[in-house]
Gaussian input, Z-matrix of N, CA and C with variables (Angstrom, degrees):
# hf/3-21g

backbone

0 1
 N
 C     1     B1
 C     2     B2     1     A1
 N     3     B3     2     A2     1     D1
 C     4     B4     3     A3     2     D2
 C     5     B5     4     A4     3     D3
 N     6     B6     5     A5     4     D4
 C     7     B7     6     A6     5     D5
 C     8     B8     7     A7     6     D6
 N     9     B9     8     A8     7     D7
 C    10    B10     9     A9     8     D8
 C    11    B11    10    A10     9     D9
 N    12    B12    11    A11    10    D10
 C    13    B13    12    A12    11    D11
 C    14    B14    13    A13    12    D12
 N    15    B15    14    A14    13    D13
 C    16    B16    15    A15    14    D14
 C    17    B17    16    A16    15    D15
 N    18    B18    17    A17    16    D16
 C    19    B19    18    A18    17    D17
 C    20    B20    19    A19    18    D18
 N    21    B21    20    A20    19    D19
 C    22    B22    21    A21    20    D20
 C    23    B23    22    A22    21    D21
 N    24    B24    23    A23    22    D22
 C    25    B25    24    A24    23    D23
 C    26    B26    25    A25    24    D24
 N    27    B27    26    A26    25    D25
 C    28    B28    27    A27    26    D26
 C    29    B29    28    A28    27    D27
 N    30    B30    29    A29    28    D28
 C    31    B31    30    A30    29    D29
 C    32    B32    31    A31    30    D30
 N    33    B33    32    A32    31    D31
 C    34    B34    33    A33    32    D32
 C    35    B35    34    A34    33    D33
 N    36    B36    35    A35    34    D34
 C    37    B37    36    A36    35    D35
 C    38    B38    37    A37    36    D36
 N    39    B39    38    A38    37    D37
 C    40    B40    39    A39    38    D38
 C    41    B41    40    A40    39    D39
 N    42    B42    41    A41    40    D40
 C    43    B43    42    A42    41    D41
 C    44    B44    43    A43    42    D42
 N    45    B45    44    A44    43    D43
 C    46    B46    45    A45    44    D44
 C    47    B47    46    A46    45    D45
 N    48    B48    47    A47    46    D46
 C    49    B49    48    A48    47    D47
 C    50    B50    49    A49    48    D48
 N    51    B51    50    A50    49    D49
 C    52    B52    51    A51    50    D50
 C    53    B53    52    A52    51    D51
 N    54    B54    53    A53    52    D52
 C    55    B55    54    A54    53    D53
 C    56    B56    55    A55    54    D54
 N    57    B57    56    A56    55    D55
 C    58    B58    57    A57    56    D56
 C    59    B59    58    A58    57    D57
 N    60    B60    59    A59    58    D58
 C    61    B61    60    A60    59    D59
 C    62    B62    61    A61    60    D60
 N    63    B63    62    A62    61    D61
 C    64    B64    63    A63    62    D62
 C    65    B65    64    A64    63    D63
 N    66    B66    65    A65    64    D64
 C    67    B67    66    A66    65    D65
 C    68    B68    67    A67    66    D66
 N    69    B69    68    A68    67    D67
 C    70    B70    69    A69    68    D68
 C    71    B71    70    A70    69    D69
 N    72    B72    71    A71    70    D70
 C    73    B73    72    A72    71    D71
 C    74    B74    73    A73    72    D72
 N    75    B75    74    A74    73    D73
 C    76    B76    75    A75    74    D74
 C    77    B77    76    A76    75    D75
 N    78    B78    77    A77    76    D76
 C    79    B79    78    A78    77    D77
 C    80    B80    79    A79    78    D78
 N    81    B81    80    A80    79    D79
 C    82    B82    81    A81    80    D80
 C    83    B83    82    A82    81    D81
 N    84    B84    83    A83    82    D82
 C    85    B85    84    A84    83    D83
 C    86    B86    85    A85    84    D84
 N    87    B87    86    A86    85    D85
 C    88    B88    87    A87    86    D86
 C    89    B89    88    A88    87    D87
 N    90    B90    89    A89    88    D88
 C    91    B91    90    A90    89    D89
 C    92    B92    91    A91    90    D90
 N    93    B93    92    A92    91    D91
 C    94    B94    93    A93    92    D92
 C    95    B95    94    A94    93    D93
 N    96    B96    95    A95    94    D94
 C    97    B97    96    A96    95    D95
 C    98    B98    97    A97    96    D96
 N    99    B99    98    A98    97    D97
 C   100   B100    99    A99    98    D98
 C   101   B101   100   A100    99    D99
 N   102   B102   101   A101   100   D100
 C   103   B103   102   A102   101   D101
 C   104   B104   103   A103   102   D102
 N   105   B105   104   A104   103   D103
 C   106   B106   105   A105   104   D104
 C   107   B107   106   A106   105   D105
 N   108   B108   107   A107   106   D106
 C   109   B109   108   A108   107   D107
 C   110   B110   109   A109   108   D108
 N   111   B111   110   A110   109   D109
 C   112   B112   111   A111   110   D110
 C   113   B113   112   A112   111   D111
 N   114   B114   113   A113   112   D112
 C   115   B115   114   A114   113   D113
 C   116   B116   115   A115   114   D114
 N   117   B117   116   A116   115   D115
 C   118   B118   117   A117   116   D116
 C   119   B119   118   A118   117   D117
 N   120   B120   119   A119   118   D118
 C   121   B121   120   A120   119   D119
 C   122   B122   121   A121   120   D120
 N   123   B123   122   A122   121   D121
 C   124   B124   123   A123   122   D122
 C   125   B125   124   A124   123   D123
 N   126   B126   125   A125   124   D124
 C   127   B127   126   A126   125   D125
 C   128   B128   127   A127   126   D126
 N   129   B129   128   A128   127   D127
 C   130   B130   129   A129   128   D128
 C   131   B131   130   A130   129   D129
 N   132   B132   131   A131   130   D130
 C   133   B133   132   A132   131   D131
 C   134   B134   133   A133   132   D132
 N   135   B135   134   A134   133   D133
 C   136   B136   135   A135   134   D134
 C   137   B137   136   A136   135   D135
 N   138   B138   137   A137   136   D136
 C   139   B139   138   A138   137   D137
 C   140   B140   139   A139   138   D138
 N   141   B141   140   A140   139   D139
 C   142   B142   141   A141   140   D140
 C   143   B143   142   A142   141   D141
 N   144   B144   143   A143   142   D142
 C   145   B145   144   A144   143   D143
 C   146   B146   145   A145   144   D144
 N   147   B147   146   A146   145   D145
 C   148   B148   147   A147   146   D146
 C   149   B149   148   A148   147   D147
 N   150   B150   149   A149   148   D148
 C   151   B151   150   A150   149   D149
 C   152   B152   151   A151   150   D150
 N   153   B153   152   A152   151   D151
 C   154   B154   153   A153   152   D152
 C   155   B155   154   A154   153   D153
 N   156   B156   155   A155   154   D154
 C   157   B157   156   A156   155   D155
 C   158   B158   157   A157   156   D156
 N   159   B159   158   A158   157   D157
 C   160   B160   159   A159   158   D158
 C   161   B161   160   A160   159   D159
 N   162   B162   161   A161   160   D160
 C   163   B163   162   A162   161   D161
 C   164   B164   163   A163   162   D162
 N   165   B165   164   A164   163   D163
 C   166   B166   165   A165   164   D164
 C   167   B167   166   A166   165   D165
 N   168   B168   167   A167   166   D166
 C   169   B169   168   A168   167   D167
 C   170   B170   169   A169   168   D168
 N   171   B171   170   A170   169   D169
 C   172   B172   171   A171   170   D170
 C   173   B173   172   A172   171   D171
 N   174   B174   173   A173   172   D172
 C   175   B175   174   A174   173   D173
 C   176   B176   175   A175   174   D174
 N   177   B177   176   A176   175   D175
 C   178   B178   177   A177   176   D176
 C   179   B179   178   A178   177   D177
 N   180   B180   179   A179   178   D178
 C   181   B181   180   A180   179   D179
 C   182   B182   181   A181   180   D180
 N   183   B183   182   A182   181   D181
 C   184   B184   183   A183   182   D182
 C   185   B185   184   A184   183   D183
 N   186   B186   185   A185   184   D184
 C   187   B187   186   A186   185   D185
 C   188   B188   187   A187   186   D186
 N   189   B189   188   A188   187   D187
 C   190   B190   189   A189   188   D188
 C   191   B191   190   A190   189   D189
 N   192   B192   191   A191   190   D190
 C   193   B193   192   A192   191   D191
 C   194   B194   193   A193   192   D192
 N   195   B195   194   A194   193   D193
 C   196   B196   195   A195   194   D194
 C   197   B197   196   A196   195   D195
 N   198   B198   197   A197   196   D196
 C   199   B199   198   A198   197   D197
 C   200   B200   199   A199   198   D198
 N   201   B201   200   A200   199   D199
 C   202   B202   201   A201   200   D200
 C   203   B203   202   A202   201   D201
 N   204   B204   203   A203   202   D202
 C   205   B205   204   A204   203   D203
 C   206   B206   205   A205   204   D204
 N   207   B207   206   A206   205   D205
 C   208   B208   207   A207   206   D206
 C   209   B209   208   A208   207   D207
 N   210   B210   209   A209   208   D208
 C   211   B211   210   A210   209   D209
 C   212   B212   211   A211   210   D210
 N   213   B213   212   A212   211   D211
 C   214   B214   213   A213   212   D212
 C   215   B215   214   A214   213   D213
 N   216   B216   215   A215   214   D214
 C   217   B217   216   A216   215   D215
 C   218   B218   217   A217   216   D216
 N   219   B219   218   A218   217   D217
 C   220   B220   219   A219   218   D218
 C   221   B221   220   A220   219   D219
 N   222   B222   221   A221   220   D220
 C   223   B223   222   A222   221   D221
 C   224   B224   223   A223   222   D222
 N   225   B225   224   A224   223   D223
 C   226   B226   225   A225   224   D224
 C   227   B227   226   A226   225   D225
 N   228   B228   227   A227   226   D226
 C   229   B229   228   A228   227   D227
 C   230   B230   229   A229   228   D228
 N   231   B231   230   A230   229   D229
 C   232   B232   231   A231   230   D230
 C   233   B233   232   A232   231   D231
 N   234   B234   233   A233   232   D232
 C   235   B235   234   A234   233   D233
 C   236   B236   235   A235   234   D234
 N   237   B237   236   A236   235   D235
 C   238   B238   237   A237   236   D236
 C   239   B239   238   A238   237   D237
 N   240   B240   239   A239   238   D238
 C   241   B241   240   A240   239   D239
 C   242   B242   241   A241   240   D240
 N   243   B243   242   A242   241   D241
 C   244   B244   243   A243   242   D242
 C   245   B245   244   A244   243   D243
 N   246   B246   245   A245   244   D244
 C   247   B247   246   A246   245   D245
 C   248   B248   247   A247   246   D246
 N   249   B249   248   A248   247   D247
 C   250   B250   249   A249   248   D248
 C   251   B251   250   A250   249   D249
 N   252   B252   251   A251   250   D250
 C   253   B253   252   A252   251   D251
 C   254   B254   253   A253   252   D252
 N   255   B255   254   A254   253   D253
 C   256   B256   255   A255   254   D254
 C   257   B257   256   A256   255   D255
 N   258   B258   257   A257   256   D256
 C   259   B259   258   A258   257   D257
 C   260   B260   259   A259   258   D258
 N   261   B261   260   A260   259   D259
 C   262   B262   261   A261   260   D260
 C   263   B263   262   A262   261   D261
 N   264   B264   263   A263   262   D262
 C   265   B265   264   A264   263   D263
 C   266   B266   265   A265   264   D264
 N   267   B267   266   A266   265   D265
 C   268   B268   267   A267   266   D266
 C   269   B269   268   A268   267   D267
 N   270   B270   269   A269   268   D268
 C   271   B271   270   A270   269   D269
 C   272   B272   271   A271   270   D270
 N   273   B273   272   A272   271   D271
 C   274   B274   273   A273   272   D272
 C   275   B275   274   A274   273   D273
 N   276   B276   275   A275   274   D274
 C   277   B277   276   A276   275   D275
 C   278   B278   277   A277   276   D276
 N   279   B279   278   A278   277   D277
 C   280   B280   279   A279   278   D278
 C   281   B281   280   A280   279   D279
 N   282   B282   281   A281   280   D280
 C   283   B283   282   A282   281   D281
 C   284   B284   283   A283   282   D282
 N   285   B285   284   A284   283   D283
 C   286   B286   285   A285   284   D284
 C   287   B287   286   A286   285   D285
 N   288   B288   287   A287   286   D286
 C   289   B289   288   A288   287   D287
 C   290   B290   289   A289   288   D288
 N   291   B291   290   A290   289   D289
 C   292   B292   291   A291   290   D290
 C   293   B293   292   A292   291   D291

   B1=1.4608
   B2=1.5135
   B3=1.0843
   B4=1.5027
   B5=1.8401
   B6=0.7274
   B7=1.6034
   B8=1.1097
   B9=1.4607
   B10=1.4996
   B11=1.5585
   B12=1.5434
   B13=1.6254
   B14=1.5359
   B15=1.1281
   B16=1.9536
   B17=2.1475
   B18=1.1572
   B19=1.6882
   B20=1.5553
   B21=1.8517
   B22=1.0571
   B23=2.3492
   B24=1.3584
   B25=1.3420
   B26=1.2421
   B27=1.4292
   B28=1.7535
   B29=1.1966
   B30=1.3791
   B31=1.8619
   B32=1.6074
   B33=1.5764
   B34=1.5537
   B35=1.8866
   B36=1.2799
   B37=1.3577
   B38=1.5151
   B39=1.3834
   B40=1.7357
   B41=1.4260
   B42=1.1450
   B43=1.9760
   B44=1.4621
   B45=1.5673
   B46=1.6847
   B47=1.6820
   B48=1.6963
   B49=1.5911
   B50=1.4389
   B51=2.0514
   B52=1.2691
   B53=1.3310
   B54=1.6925
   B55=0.8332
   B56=1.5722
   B57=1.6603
   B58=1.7189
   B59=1.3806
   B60=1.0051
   B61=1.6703
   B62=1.4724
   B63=1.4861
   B64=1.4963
   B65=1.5760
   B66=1.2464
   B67=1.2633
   B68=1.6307
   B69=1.1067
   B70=1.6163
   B71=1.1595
   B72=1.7437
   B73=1.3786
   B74=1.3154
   B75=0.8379
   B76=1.5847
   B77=1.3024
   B78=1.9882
   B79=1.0692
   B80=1.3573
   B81=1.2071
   B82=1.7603
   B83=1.4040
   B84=1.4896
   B85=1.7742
   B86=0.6586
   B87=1.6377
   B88=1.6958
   B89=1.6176
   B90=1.2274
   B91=1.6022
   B92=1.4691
   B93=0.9804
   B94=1.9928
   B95=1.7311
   B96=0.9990
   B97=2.0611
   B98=1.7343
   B99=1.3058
   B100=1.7220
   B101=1.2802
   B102=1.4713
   B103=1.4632
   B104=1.8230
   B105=1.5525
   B106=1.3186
   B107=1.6737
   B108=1.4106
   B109=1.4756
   B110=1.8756
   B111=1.5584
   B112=1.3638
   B113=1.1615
   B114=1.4446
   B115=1.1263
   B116=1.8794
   B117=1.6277
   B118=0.9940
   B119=1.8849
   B120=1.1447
   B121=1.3613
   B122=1.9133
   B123=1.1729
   B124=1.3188
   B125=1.7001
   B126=1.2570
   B127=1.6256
   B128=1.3821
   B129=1.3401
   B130=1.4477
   B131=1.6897
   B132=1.1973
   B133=1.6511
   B134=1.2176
   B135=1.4575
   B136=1.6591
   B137=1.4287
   B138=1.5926
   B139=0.9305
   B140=2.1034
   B141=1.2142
   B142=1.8274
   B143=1.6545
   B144=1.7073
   B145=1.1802
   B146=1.7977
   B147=1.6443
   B148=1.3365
   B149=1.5106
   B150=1.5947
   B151=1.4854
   B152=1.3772
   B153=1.3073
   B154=1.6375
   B155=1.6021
   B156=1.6014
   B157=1.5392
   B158=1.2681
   B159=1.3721
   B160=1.7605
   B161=1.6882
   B162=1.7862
   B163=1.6114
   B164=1.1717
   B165=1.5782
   B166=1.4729
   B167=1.5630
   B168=0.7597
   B169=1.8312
   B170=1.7287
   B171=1.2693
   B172=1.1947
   B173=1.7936
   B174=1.1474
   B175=1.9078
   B176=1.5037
   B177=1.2293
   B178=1.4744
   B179=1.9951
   B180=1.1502
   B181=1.4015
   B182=1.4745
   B183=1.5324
   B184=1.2821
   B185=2.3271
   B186=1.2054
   B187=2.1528
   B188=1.8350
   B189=1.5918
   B190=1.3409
   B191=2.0732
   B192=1.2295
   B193=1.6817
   B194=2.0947
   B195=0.9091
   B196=1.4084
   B197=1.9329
   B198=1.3721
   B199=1.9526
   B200=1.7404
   B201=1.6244
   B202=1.4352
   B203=1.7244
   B204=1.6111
   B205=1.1724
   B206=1.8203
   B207=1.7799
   B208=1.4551
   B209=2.0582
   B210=1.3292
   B211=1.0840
   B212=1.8387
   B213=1.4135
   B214=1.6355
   B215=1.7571
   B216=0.8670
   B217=1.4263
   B218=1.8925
   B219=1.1879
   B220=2.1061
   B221=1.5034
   B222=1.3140
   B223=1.7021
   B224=1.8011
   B225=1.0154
   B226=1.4339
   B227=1.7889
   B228=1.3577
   B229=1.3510
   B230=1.5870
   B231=0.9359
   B232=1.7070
   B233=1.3939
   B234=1.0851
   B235=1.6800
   B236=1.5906
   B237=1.1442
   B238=1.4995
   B239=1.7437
   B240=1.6395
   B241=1.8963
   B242=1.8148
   B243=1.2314
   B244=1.3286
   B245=1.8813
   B246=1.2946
   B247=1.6846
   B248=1.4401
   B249=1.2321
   B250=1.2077
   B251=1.9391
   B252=1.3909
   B253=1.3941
   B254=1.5000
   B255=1.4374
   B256=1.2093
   B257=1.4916
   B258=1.2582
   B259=1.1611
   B260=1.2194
   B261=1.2296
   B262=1.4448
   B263=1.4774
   B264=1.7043
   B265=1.5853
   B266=1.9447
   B267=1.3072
   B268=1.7311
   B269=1.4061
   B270=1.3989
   B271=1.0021
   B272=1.3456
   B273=1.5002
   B274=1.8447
   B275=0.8801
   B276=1.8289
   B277=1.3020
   B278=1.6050
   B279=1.3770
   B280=1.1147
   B281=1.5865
   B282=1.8813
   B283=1.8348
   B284=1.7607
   B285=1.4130
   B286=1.1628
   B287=1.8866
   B288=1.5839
   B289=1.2701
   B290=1.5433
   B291=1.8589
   B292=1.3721
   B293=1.6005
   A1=109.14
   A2=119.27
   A3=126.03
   A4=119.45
   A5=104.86
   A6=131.80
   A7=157.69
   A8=123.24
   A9=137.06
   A10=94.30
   A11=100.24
   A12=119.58
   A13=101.20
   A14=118.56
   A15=137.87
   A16=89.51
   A17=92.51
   A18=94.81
   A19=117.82
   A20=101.63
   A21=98.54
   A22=90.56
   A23=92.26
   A24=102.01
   A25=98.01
   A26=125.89
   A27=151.13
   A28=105.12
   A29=92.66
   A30=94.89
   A31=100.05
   A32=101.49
   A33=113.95
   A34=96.47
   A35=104.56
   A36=108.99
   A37=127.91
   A38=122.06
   A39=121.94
   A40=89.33
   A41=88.01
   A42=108.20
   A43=96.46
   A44=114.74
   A45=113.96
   A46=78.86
   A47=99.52
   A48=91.19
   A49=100.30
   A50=81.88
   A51=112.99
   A52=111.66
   A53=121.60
   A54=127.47
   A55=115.21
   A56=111.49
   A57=97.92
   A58=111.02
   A59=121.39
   A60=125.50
   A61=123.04
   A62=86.31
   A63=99.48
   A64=131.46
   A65=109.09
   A66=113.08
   A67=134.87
   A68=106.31
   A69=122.98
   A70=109.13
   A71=137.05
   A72=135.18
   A73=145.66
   A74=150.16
   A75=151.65
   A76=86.74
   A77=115.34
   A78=123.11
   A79=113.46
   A80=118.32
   A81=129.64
   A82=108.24
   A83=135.08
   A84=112.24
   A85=116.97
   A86=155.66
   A87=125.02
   A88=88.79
   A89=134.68
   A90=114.78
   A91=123.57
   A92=106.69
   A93=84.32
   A94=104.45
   A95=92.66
   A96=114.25
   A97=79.65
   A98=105.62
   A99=129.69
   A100=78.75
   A101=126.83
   A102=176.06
   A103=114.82
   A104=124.32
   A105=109.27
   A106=105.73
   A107=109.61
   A108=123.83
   A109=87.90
   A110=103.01
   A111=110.53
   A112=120.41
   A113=135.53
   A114=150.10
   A115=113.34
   A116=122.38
   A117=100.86
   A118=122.36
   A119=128.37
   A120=121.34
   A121=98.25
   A122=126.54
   A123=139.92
   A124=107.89
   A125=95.99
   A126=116.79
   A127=132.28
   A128=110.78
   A129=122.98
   A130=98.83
   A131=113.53
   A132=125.78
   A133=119.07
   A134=116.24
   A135=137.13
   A136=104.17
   A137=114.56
   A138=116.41
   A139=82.72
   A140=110.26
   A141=141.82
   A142=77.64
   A143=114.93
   A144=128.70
   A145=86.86
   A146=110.27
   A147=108.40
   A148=110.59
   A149=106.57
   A150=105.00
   A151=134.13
   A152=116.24
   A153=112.29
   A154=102.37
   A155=101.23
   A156=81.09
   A157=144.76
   A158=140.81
   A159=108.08
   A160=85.43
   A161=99.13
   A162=111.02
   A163=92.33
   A164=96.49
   A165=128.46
   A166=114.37
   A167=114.89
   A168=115.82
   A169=100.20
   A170=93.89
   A171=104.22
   A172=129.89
   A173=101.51
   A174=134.01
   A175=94.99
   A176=94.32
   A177=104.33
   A178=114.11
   A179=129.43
   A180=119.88
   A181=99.11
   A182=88.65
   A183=104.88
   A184=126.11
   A185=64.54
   A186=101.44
   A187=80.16
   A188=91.47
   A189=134.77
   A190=113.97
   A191=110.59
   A192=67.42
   A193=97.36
   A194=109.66
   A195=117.72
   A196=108.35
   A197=79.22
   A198=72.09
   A199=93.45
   A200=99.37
   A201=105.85
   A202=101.82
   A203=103.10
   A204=135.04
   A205=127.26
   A206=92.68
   A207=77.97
   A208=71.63
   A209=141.13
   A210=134.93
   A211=103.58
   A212=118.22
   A213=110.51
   A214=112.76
   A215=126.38
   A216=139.68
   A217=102.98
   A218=91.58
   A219=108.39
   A220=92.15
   A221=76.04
   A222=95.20
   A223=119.00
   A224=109.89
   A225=117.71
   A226=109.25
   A227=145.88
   A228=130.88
   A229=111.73
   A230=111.12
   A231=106.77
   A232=108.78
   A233=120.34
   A234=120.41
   A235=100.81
   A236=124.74
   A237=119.84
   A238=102.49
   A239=64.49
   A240=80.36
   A241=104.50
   A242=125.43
   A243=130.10
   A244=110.48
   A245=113.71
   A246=91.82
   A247=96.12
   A248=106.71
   A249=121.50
   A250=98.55
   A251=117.23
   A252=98.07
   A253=115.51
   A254=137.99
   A255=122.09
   A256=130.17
   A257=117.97
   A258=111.48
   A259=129.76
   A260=116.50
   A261=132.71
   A262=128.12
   A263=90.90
   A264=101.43
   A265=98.01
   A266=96.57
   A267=98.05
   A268=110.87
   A269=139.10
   A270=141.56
   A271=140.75
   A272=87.53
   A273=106.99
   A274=105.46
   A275=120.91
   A276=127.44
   A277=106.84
   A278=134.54
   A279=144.56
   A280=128.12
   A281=95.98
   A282=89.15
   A283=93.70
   A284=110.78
   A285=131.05
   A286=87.40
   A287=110.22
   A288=125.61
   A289=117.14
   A290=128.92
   A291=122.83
   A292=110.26
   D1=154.03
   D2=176.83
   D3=-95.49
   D4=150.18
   D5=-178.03
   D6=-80.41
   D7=18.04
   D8=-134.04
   D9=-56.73
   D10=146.83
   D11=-174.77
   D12=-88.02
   D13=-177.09
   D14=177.24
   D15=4.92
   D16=-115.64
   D17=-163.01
   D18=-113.00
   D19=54.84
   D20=-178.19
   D21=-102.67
   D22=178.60
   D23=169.14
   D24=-133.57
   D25=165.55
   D26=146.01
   D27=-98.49
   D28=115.02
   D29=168.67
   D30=-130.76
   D31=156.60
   D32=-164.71
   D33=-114.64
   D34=104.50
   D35=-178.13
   D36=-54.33
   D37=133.42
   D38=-168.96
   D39=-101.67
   D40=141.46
   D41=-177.35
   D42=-76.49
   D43=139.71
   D44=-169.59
   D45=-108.22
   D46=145.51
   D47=163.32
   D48=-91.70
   D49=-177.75
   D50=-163.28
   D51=-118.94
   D52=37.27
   D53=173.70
   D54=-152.68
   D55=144.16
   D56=-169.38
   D57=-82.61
   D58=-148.08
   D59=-174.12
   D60=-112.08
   D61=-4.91
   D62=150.84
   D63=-101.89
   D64=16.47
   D65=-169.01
   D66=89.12
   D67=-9.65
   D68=178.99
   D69=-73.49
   D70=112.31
   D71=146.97
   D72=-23.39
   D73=125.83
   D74=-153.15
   D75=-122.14
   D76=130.65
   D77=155.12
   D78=-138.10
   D79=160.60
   D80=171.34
   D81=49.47
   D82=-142.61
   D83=177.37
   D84=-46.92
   D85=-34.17
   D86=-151.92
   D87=-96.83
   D88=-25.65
   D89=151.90
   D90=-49.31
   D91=-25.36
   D92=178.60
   D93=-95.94
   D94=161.62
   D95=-158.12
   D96=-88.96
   D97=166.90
   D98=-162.86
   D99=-94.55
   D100=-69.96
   D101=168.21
   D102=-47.50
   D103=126.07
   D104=159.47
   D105=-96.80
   D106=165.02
   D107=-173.31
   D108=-121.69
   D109=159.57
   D110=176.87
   D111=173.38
   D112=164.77
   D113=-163.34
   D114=-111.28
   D115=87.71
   D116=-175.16
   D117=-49.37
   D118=-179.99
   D119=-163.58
   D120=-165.65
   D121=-13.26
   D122=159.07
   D123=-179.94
   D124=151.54
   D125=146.15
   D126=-138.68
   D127=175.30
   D128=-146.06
   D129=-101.59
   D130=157.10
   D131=-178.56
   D132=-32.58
   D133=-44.73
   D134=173.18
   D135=108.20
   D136=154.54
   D137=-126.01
   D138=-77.94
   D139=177.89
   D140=-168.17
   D141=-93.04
   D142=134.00
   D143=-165.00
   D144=-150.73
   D145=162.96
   D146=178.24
   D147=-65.25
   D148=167.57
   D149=-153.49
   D150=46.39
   D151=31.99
   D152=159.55
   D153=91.08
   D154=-10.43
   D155=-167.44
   D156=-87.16
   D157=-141.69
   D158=165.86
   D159=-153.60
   D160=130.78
   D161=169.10
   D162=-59.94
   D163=158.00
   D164=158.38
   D165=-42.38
   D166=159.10
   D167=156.77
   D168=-104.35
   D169=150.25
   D170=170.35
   D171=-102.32
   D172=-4.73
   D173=-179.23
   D174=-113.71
   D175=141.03
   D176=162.66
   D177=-144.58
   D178=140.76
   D179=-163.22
   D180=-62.42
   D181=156.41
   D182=-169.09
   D183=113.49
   D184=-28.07
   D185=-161.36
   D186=-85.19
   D187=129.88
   D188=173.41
   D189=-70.50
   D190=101.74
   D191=-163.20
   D192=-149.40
   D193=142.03
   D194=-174.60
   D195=-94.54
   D196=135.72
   D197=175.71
   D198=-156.68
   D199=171.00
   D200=-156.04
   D201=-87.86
   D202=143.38
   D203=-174.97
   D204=-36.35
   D205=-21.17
   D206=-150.30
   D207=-123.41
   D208=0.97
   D209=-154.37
   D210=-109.25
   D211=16.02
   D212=176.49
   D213=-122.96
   D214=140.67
   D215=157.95
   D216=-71.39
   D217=109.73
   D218=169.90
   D219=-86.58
   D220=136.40
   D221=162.60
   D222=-137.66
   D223=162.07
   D224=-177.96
   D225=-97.74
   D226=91.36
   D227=172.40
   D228=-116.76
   D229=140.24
   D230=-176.55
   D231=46.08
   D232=44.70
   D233=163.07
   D234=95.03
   D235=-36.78
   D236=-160.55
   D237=-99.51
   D238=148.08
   D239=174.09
   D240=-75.44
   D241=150.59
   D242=-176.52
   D243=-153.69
   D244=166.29
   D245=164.94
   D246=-159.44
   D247=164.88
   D248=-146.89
   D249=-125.96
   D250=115.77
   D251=176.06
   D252=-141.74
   D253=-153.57
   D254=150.76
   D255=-95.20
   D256=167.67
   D257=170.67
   D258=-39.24
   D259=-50.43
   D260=-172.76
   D261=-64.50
   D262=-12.14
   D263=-166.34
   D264=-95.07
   D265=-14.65
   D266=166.08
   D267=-39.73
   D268=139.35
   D269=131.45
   D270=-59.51
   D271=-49.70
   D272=-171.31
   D273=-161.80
   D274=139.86
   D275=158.70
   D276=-81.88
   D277=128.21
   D278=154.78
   D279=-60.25
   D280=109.29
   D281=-167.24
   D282=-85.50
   D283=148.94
   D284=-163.03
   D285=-118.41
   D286=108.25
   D287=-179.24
   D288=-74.02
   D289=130.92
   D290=-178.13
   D291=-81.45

């Protein structure tokens, strides 16, 4: 498994569909998301703060969470696509309703 350093996360991307909820198809731009959606999958120590210390994270695996499109490095590990970004580039944690 991989490791993100200071305040990076691994998140495992959720496939957005391509269709609305009414049934209408999504093709060419209005298929691609503004926004990525994803599944954190690890994070990193947090970032090196004065005195040695290390912020909090604010994600923790498991956490639902949207972040912007153009701010992650994809990578390929064990077959899957994954990406790797910073904390900061999170947008949103996604509350998941009971």
């Amino acid at each position: 498994m991989l490791t993100p350093l200071h305040d990076n996360v691994i998140v495992d991307p959720v496939e957005v569909a391509k269709k609305t909820a009414s049934g209408i198809l999504l093709s060419g731009e209005a298929a691609k998301p503004k926004q990525d959606v994803g599944v954190v999958i690890a994070v990193g120590p947090g970032k090196l703060i004065d005195g040695g210390q290390r912020a909090k994270m604010s994600v923790a695996v498991g956490d639902r969470v949207i972040y912007g499109g153009y701010s992650q490095n994809t990578i390929t590990h064990d077959e899957r696509e994954l990406v790797i970004l910073s904390e900061t580039d999170i947008l949103a944690v996604v509350e998941v309703s009971k």
